[in-house]
VEXDREN-2710 file (C-alpha; in Angstrom, 1 decimal):
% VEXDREN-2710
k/r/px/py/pz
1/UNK/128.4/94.5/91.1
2/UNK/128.4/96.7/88.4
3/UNK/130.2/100.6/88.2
4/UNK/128.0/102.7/86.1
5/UNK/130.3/105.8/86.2
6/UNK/132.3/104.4/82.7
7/UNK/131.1/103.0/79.8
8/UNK/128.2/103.7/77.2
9/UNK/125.6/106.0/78.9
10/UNK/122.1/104.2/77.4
11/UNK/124.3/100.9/77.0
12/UNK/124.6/100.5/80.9
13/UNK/121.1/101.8/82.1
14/UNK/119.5/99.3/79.6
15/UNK/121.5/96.8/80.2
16/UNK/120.7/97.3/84.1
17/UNK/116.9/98.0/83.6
18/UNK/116.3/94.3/81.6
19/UNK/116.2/92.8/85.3
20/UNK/114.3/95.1/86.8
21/UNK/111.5/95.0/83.9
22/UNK/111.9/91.2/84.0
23/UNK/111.1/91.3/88.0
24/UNK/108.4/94.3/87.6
25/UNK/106.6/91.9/85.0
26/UNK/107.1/89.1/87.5
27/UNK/105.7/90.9/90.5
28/UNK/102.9/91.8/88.4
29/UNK/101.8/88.4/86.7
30/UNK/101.8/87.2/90.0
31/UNK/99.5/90.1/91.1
32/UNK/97.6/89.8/88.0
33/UNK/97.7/85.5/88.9
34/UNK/95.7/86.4/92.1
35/UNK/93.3/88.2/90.4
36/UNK/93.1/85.4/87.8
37/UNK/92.6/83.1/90.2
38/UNK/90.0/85.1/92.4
39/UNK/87.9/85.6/89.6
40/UNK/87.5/82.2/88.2
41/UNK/87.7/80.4/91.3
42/UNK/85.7/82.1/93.6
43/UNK/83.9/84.6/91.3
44/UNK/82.9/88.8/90.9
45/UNK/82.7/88.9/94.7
46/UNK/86.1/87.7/95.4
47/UNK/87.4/89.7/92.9
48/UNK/86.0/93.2/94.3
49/UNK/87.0/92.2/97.8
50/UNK/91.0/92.0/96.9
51/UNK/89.9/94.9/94.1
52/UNK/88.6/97.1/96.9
53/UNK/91.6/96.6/99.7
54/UNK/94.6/96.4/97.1
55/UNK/94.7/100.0/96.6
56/UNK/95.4/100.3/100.4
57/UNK/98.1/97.3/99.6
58/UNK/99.8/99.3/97.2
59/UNK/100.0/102.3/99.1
60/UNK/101.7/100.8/101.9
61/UNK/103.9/98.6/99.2
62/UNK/104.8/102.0/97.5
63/UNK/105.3/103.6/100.8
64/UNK/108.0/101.4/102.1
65/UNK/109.3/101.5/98.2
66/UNK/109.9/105.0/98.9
67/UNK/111.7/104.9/101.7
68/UNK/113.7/101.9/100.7
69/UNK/115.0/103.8/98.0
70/UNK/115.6/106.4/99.2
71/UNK/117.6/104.9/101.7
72/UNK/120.1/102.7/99.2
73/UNK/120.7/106.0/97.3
74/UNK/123.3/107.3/99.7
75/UNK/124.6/103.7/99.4
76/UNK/125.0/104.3/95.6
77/UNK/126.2/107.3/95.7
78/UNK/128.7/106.1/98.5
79/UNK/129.7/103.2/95.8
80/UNK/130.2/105.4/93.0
81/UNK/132.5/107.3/94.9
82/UNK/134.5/103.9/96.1
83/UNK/134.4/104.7/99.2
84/UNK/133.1/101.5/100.7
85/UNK/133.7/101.8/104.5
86/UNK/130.3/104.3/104.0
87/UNK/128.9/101.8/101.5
88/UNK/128.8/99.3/104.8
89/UNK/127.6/101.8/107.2
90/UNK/125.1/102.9/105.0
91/UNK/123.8/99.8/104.6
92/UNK/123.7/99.1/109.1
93/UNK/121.6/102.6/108.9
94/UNK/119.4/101.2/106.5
95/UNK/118.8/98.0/108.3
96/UNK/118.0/100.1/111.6
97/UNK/115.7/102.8/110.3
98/UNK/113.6/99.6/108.0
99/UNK/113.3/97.8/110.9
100/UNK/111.3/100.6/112.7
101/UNK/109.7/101.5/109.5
102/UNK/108.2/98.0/109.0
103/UNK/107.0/97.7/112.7
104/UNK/105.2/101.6/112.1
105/UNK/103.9/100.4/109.0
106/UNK/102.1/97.5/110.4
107/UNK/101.2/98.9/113.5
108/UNK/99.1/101.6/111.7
109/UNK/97.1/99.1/109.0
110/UNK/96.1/96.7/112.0
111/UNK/95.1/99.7/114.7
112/UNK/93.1/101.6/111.9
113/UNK/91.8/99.1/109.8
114/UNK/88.4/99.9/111.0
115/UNK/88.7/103.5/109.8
116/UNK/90.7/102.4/106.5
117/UNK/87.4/100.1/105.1
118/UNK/85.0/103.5/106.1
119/UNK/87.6/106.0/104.1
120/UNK/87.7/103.2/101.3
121/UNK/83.8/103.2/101.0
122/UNK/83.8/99.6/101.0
123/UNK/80.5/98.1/100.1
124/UNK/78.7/96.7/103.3
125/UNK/78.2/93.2/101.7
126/UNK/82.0/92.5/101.5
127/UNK/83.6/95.2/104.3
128/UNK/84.2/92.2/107.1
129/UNK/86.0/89.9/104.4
130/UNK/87.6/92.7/103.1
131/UNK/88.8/93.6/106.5
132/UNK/90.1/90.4/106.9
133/UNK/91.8/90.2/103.5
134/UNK/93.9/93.0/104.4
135/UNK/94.7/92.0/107.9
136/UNK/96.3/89.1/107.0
137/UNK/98.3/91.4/104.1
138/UNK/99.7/93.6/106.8
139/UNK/101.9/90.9/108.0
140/UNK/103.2/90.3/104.5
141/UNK/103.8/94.3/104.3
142/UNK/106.8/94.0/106.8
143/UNK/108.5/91.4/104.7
144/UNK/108.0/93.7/101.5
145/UNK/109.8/96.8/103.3
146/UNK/112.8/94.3/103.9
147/UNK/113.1/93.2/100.3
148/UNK/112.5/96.1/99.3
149/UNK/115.2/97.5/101.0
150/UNK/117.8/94.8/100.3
151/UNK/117.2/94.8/96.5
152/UNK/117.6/98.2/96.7
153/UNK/120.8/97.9/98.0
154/UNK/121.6/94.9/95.7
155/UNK/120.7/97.6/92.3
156/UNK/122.9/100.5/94.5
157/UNK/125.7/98.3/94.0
158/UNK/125.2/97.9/90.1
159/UNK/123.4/94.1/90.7
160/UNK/119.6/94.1/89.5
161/UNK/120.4/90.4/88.6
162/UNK/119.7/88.9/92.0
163/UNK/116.3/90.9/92.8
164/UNK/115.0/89.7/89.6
165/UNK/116.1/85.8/90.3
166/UNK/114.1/86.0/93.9
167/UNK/111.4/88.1/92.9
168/UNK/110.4/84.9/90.2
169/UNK/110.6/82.7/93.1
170/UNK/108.5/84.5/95.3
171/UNK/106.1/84.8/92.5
172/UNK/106.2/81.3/91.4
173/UNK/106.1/80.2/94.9
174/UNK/103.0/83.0/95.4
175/UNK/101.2/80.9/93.0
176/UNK/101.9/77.7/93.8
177/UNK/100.2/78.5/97.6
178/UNK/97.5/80.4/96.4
179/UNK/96.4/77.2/93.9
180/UNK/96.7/75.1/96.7
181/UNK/95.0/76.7/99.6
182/UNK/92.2/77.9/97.2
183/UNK/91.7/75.1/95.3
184/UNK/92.9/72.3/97.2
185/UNK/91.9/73.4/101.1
186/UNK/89.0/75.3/99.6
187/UNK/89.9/78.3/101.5
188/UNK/88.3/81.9/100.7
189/UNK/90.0/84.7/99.6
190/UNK/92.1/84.8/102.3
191/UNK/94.1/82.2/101.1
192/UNK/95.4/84.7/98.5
193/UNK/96.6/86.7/101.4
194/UNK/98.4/84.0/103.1
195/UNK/99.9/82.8/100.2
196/UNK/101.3/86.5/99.5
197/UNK/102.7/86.6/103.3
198/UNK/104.5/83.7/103.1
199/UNK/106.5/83.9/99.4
200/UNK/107.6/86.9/100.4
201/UNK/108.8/86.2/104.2
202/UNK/110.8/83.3/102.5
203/UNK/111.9/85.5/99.5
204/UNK/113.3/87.8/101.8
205/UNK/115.4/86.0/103.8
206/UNK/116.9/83.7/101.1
207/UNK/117.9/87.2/99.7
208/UNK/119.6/88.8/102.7
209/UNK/121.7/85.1/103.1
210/UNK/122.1/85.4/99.9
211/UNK/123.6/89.2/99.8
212/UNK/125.5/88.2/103.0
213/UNK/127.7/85.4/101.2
214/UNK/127.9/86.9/98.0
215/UNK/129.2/90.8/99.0
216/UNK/132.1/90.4/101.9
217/UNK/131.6/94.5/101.9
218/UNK/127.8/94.2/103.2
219/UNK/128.9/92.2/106.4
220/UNK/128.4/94.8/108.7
221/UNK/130.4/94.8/111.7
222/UNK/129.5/96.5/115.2
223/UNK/131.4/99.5/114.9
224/UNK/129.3/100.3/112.0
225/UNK/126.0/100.8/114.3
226/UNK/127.7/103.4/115.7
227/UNK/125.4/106.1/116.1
228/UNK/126.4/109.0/113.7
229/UNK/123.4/111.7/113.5
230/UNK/124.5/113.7/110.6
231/UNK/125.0/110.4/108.4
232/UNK/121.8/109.1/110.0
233/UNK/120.0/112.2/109.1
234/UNK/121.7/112.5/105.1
235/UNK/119.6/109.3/104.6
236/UNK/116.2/110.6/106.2
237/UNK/116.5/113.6/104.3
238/UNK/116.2/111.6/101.1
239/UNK/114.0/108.8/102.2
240/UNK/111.4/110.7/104.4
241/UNK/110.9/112.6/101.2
242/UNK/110.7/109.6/98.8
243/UNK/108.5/108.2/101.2
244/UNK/106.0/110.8/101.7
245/UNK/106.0/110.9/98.0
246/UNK/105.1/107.8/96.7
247/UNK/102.6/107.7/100.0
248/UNK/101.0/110.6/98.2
249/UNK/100.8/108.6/94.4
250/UNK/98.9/105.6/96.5
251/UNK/97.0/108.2/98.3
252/UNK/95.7/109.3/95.0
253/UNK/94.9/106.0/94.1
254/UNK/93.2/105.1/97.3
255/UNK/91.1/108.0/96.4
256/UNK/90.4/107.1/93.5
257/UNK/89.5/103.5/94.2
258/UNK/87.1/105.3/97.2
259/UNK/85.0/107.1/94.5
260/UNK/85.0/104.3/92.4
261/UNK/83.6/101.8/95.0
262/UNK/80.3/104.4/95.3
263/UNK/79.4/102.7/92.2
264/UNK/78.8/99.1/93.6
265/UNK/81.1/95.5/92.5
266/UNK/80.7/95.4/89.2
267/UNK/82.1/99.0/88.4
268/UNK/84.5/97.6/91.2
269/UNK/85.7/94.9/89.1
270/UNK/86.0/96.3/85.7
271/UNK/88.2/99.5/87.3
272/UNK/90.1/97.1/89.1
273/UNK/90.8/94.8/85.9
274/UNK/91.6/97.6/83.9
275/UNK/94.3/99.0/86.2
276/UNK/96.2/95.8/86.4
277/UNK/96.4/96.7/82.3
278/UNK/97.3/100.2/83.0
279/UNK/100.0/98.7/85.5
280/UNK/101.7/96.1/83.1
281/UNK/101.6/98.6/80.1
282/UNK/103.5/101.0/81.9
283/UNK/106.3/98.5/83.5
284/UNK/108.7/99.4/80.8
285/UNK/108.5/102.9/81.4
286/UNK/108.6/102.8/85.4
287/UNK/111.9/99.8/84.9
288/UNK/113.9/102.5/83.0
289/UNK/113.4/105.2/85.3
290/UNK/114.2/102.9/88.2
291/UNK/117.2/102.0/86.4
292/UNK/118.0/105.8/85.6
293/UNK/117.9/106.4/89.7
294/UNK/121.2/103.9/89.9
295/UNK/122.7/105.6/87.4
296/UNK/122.5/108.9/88.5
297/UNK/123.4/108.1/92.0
298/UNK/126.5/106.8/91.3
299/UNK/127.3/109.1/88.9
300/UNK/126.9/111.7/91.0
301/UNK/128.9/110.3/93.7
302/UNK/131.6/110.4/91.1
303/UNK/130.7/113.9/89.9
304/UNK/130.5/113.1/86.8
305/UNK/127.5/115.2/85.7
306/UNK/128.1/115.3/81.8
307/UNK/127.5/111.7/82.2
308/UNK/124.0/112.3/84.2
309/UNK/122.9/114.8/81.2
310/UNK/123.6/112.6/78.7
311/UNK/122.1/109.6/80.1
312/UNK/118.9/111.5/81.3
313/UNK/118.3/113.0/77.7
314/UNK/119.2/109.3/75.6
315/UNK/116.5/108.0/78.2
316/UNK/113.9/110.5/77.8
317/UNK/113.9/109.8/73.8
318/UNK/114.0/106.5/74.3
319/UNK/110.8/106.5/77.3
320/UNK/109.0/109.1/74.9
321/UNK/109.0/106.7/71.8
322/UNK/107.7/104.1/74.0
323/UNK/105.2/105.4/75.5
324/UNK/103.6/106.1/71.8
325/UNK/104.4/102.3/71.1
326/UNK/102.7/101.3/74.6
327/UNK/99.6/103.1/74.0
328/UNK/98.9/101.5/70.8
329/UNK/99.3/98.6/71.8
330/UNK/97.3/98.9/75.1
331/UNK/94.6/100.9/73.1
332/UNK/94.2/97.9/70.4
333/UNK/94.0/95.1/73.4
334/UNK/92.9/96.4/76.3
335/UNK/89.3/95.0/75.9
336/UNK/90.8/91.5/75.2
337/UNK/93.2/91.8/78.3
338/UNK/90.6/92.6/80.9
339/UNK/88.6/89.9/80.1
340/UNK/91.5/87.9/81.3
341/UNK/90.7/88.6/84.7
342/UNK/86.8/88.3/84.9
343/UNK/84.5/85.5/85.3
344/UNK/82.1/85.6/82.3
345/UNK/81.9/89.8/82.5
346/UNK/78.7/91.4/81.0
347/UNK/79.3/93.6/78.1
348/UNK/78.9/96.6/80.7
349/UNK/82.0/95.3/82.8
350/UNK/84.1/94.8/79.6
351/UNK/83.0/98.3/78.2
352/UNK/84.0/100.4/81.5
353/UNK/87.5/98.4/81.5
354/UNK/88.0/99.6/77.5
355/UNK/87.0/103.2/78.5
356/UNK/89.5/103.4/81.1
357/UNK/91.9/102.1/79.1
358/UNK/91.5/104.0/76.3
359/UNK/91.4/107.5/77.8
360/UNK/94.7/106.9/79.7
361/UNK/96.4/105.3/77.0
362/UNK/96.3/109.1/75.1
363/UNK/98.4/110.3/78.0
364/UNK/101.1/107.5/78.8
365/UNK/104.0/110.4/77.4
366/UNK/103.7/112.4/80.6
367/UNK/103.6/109.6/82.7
368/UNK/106.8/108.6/80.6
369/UNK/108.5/111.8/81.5
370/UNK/107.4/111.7/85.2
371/UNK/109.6/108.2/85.8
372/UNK/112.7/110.1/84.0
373/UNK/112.9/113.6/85.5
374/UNK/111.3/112.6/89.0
375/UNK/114.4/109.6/89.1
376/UNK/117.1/111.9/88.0
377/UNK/116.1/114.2/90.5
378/UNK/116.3/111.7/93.4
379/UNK/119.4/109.9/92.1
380/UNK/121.3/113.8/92.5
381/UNK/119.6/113.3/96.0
382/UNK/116.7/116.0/95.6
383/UNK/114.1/114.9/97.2
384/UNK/111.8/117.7/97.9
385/UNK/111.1/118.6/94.0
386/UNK/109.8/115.1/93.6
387/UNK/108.0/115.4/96.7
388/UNK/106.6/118.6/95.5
389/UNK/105.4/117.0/91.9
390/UNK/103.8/114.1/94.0
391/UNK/102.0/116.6/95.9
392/UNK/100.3/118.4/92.4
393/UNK/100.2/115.2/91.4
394/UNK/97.5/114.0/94.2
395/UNK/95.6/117.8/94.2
396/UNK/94.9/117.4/90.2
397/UNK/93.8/113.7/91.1
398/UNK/91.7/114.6/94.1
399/UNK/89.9/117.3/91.7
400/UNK/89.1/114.9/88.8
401/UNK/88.2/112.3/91.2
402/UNK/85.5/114.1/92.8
403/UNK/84.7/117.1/90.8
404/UNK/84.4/115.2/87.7
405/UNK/83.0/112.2/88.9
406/UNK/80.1/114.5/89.8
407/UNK/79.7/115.4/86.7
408/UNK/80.9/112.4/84.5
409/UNK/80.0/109.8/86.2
410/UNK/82.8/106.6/86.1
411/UNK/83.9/108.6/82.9
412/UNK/85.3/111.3/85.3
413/UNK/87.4/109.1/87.5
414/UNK/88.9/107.7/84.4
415/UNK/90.1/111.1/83.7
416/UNK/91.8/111.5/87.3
417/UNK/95.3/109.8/86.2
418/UNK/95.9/111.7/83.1
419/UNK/95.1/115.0/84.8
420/UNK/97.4/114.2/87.5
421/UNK/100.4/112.7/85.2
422/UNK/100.3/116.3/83.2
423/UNK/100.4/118.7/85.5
424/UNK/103.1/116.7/87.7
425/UNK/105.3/116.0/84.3
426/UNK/105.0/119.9/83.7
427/UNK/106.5/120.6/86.9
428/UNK/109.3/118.1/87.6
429/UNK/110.6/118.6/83.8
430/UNK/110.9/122.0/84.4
431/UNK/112.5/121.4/88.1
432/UNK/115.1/119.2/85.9
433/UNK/116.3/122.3/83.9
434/UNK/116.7/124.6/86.2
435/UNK/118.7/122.2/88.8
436/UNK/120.7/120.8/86.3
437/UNK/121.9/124.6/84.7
438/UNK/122.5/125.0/88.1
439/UNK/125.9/123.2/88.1
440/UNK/126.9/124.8/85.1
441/UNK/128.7/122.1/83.2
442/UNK/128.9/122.3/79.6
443/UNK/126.9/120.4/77.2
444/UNK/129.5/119.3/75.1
445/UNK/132.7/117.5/76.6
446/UNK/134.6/114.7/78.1
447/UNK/131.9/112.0/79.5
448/UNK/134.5/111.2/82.1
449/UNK/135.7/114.7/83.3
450/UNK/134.8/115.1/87.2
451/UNK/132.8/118.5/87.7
452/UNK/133.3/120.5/90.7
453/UNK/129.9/120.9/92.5
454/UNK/128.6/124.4/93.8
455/UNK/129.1/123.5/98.1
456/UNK/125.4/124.3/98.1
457/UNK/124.5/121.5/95.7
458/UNK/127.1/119.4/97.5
459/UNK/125.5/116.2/100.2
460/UNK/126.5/116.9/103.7
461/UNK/127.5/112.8/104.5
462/UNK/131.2/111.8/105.2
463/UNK/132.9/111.9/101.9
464/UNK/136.5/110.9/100.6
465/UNK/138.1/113.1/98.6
466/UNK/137.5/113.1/94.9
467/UNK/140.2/114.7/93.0
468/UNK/138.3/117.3/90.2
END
C-alpha cells in the first residue's frame, strides 16, 4: 500500500505510474503478439478478421475499464481519508455491482452479435469467422471486468506493483497458448481467442487470492453486503458515468473501424497495424494520467487540494514535453513498426499505415492533455464533465469519419482522432479551471494544509470526520 497524501507531488505519481506503464506495455505486446502471430502464421486474412472484431473488443474492454474505475475511486478516496471500515465496504459494493456488470456485458455481445458484424461492415468473405472470433472473446470479457476491477482496487490502495506482476503472466501465458494452439494444434484464428480467455480467467483469480492474503482489510465480512442505497448509489454516480464515457471513446473507434472496413482487407490491415503503433506510442501518456486518478482520489479524500494543483500542473508539463518526444519518435519509425505486424505487405499497405501515423503523431499534445485534466476530474469524483468531453469527443469523430471520408478517402478517417482529441482537450482543460477556482484555495501555501470544501463540492458517502 502506498499513501499518496505526503510526500513529493511528481515523486509519488511517477513512481506509482512505472507499474502501470510497465503492465500497459505488457498488455499491449501481448495484443501486438497476436497480431504478430496472426499475420505470419495464418496470413492478411487472419489478420483483418481479429483487425475487424477488435475494435468491438476494446469497447467492451474500455467499457468495463470505466466502470471498474470508477468504482475503486470511492475506495481511494475512502483510503486517503483512513477510514478503512468504508475502504472494505466499498470494495463488497464493488464486487456486487461487477458481477452484474460482467453478466450484462456478455449477455449483450452474444444476443447481438449478429447485428454487431452488420454495424461493423464486416466484409462478407470473413463475417462468419469473425463472428466466431468474437464469440469466443466474450467469455474472456467477464474475466477482464474482474481484473479490471481488482487492480483497480489494488492502485486505490497505493499498490500498482501487483497488477503489473499478473498482467506479465497473463501476457506471457497469452502467448505461450496462442503458439501452441496455432502452431502446434493448427487451430484458426480462434485459437487466439481461446488463448486470450483462458490467461486472463487464470490471471484473475490468482489475483483476487492473491489480494485476499496479502490485504487483511479487503476480507470482506457479511455485514459489509449490507445493503446501503446512498453508498451504493455514490459509487454509480461515478462509475455509470466513467462507463458511459469510455463506451463513447470505443464507440468512436468502432465507427471508425466501420468506415474503414468499406475499403476491403488490405486497407483493413494496414489501419489496424498502424493503430497498434498509435496505441503503444501513447502508453506513457495514458500510464500517467491513470496514475494522476490515484493521486487525486486520495488526495481529495484528505482534502488536500494544494496538493491536487500542484500535482496536476508538474504532470501536465511533464505529459506535454512527452507528447512532442513521442511524436518524433513515432513519426521517424512508424513505417518500420508496422511492418512488424504484416506478412510481406505491399508498398500500398505500408504507405497507408505511415500516413496514419504521421497525421496523428502532429496531434499527440491534446491527447496528452485529455489523460491529465479528464483524470483529475474523475479522481475529485466528477464524472459528468468527462462524460461530457467523451461525448464531443465521439460527435467530432463521427463527422471526420464520415464527412471526410467522403471526401478524402482513407486520408479522411485518419483525420477522425486528431479532430476528436482537440476539441475534447479544449473542453475538459477548460472544465479543469473553472472547478478547481471553484474551491478557492490559494496557489501558493502549505502542500499539507487540509482545505475546507464548499458542501456543494462535498461527496454525499459516509465520511469520518476530517479535522480542517
Amino acid at each position: 500500500m502506498k499513501n499518496m497524501t505526503t510526500g513529493n507531488p511528481l515523486k509519488l505519481i511517477l513512481l506509482f505510474m512505472i507499474p502501470i506503464l510497465i503492465g500497459n506495455i505488457f498488455h499491449q505486446f501481448y495484443i501486438l503478439s497476436d497480431l504478430y502471430i496472426l499475420g505470419h502464421y495464418l496470413g492478411i486474412r487472419a489478420l483483418a478478421i481479429a483487425g475487424a472484431m477488435t475494435p468491438i473488443f476494446i469497447m467492451a474492454v474500455m467499457t468495463s475499464l470505466g466502470f471498474t474505475n470508477g468504482l475503486s475511486i470511492i475506495t481511494a478516496q475512502r483510503f486517503g481519508a483512513n477510514d478503512i471500515k468504508n475502504v472494505r465496504k466499498s470494495f463488497a459494493i464493488g464486487i456486487v455491482l461487477s458481477t452484474a456488470f460482467a453478466f450484462f456485458i456478455f449477455c449483450f455481445l452474444i444476443l447481438k452479435m449478429d447485428l454487431i458484424l452488420e454495424l461493423m461492415n464486416v466484409p462478407q468473405d470473413i463475417f462468419v469467422d469473425a463472428g466466431r472470433f468474437m464469440s469466443i472473446l466474450s467469455y474472456g470479457v467477464i474475466a477482464i471486468v474482474f481484473y479490471n476491477f481488482l487492480a483497480g482496487i489494488l492502485r486505490s490502495l497505493g499498490d500498482s506493483k501487483t497488477p503489473l506482476y499478473y498482467l506479465i503472466f497473463s501476457s506471457v501465458l497469452n502467448i505461450l497458448i496462442n503458439i501452441t494452439f496455432i502452431v502446434k494444434f493448427h487451430l484458426d484464428v480462434t485459437g487466439v481467442a481461446f488463448g486470450t480467455c483462458i490467461a486472463q480467467f487464470i490471471s484473475a483469480i490468482l489475483c483476487l487470492a492473491y489480494m485476499l492474503i496479502k490485504y487483511p482489510m479487503l476480507r470482506i465480512k457479511k455485514q459489509d453486503f449490507s445493503f446501503d442505497f446512498k453508498y451504493v448509489l455514490e459509487h454509480l454516480k461515478i462509475a455509470f458515468p466513467m462507463m458511459v464515457q469510455f463506451s463513447i471513446i470505443g464507440l468512436g473507434v468502432i465507427t471508425v473501424q466501420s468506415v474503414c472496413n468499406q475499403f476491403g482487407t488490405d486497407t483493413i490491415a494496414a489501419f489496424s497495424a498502424a493503430t497498434r503503433i498509435e496505441q503503444l506510442a501513447t502508453l506513457p501518456l495514458f500510464s500517467l494520467g491513470h496514475a494522476l486518478t490515484t493521486y487525486v482520489a486520495q488526495n481529495f479524500g484528505a482534502r488536500l487540494i494544494r496538493r491536487i494543483r500542484q500535482g496536476v500542473l508538474q504532470c501536465f508539463i511533464l505529459s506535454s514535453g512527452a507528447s512532442v518526444i513521442l511524436a518524433i519518435l513515432s513519426y521517424a519509425w512508424g513505417k518500420n513498426l508496422a511492418a512488424l505486424f504484416l506478412n510481406n505487405p505491399s508498398e500500398e499497405i505500408l504507405a497507408q499505415s505511415a500516413l496514419y501515423i504521421q497525421i496523428t503523431t502532429l496531434f499527440y499534445i491534446f491527447l496528452a492533455q485529455i489523460f491529465i485534466f479528464r483524470q483529475a476530474l474523475q479522481g475529485m469524483g466528477r464524472a459528468i464533465i468527462p462524460l461530457i468531453s467523451g461525448i464531443i469527443e465521439l460527435i467530432m469523430r463521427w463527422f471526420a469519419a464520415f464527412s471526410l471520408a467522403a471526401y478524402m478517402g482513407y486520408k479522411g478517417i485518419c483525420y477522425a482522432g486528431p479532430i476528436a482529441w482537440t476539441s475534447a482537450a479544449i473542453f475538459v482543460f477548460i472544465s479543469y479551471i473553472i472547478l478547481i477556482k471553484r474551491f478557492n484555495v490559494p496557489l501558493f501555501g502549505p502542500l499539507d494544509q487540509k482545505s475546507p470544501i464548499k458542501k456543494e463540492l462535498q461527496p454525499n458517502y459516509p465520511q469520518k470526520n476530517i479535522q480542517n
